[in-house]
N, C-alpha and C positions, 0 to 999 in steps of 0.2 A: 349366064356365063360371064358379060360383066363385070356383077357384081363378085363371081368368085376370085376374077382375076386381081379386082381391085381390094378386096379382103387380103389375098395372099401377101399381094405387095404390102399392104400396113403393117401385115403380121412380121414379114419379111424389115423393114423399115424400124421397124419396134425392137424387134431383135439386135439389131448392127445398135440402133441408138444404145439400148441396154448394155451392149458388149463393148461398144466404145466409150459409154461414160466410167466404166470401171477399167478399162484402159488408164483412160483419163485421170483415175482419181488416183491409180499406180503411181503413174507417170508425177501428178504434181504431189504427189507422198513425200515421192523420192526426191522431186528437186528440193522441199522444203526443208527436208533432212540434209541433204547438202548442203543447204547454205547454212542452218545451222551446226551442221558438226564441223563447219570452219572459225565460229567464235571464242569467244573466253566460256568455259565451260563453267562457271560462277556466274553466269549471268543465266543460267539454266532456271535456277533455284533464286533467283532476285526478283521478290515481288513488289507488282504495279496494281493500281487497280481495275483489273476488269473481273467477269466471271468466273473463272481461274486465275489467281493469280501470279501464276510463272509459268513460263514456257512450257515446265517437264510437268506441272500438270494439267497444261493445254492437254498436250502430245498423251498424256496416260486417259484424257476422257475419251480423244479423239479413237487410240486405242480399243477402250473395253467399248466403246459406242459400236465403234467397225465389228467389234469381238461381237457384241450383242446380235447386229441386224443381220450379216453373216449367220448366225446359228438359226436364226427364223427361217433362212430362205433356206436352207439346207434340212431345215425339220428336225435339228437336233435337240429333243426333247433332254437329252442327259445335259444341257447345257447352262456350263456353274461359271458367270464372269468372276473370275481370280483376282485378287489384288495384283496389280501392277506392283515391281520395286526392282530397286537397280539403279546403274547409273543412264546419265541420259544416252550412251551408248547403247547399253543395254533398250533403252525402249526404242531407239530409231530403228535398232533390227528387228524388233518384235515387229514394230510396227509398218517395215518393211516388208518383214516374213508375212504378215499377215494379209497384205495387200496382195502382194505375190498369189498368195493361197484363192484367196476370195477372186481374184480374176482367172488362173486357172480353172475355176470349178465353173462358175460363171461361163466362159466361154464355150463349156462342155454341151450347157443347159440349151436344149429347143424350144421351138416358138410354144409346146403345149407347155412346158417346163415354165417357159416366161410368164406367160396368161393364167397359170393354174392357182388358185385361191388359196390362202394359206392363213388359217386364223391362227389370233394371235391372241392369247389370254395370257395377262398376268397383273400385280396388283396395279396399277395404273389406270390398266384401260384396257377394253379387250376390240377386237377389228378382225375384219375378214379380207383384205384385196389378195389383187393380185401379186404376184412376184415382184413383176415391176416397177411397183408403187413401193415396196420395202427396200429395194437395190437404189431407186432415183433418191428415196428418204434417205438414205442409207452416204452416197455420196454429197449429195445437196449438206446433210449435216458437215461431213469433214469436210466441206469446202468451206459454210461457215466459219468452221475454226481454224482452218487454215489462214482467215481473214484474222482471226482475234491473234494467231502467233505474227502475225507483221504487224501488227497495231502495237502488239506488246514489245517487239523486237523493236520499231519505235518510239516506244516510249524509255525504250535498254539506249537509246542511240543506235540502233541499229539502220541505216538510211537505205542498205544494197538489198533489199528482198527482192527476191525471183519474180516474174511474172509466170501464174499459175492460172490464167484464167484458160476457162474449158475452148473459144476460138482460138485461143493463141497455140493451145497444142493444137487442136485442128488445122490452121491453117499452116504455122510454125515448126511444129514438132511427128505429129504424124506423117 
């Protein structure tokens, strides 16, 4: 008996963490997107050197990346990442729209939903985890580049970025 109680609570525990870090990753989307759609919009398209090198094609990886691991955990096998194009308006709402989306459906999902194994085959690599492991990959990436758009935005002169760390909404913002 124990042990089931203390299984449930993990399963139960797993779940809120999974459903709050895509809260989380909403939430510092959005503020990102704010602080950038308060700049000079020519500084979108001004390249520096990192891995991407401008903001708008930070934001179009970070995009089809969310676009990508999103259609794993949903099982959309019809699923074709599109070219990104537009202004950077245009992608803050895509990529707001898309967060929005993916927390919605997410938040739907139960603890069998969470834990259920979902292979993943394509030229790359192919893998089998669970839900979980593709949704924490999934935001752990756009936190990543969320880190590369303030480094870039500082290298723009940009000194005012947000704080987006995942305590700070926990303690701060939720």
């Amino acid at each position: 008996m124990l042990l089931e109680t203390t299984q449930l609570t993990t399963e139960s525990n797993l779940a809120y963490l999974i459903k709050n870090y895509v809260s989380y990753n909403q939430w510092a989307n959005n503020t990102i997107v704010e602080w950038l759609k308060n700049k000079p919009t020519e500084l979108m398209d001004q390249e520096v050197p990192s891995s991407f090198p401008t903001l708008k094609l930070t934001l179009i990886h970070i995009l089809q990346t969310q676009r990508y691991w999103f259609s794993v955990v949903q099982k959309d096998s019809d699923f074709v990442n599109e070219p990104v194009n537009g202004s950077a308006d245009d992608i803050f709402e895509a990529l707001l729209t898309q967060s929005a989306e993916m927390l919605g459906y997410i938040d739907t999902m139960n603890e069998e939903m969470i834990q259920e194994e979902n292979l993943v085959t394509n030229p790359w690599f192919e893998c089998n985890f669970p839900n979980f492991e593709y949704i924490l990959h999934l935001v752990n990436h756009t936190t990543y580049h969320r880190g590369q758009l303030v480094t870039i935005g500082r290298n723009l002169g940009l000194t005012d970025a947000p704080m987006t760390d995942y305590n700070f909404y926990n303690v701060r913002v939720k």
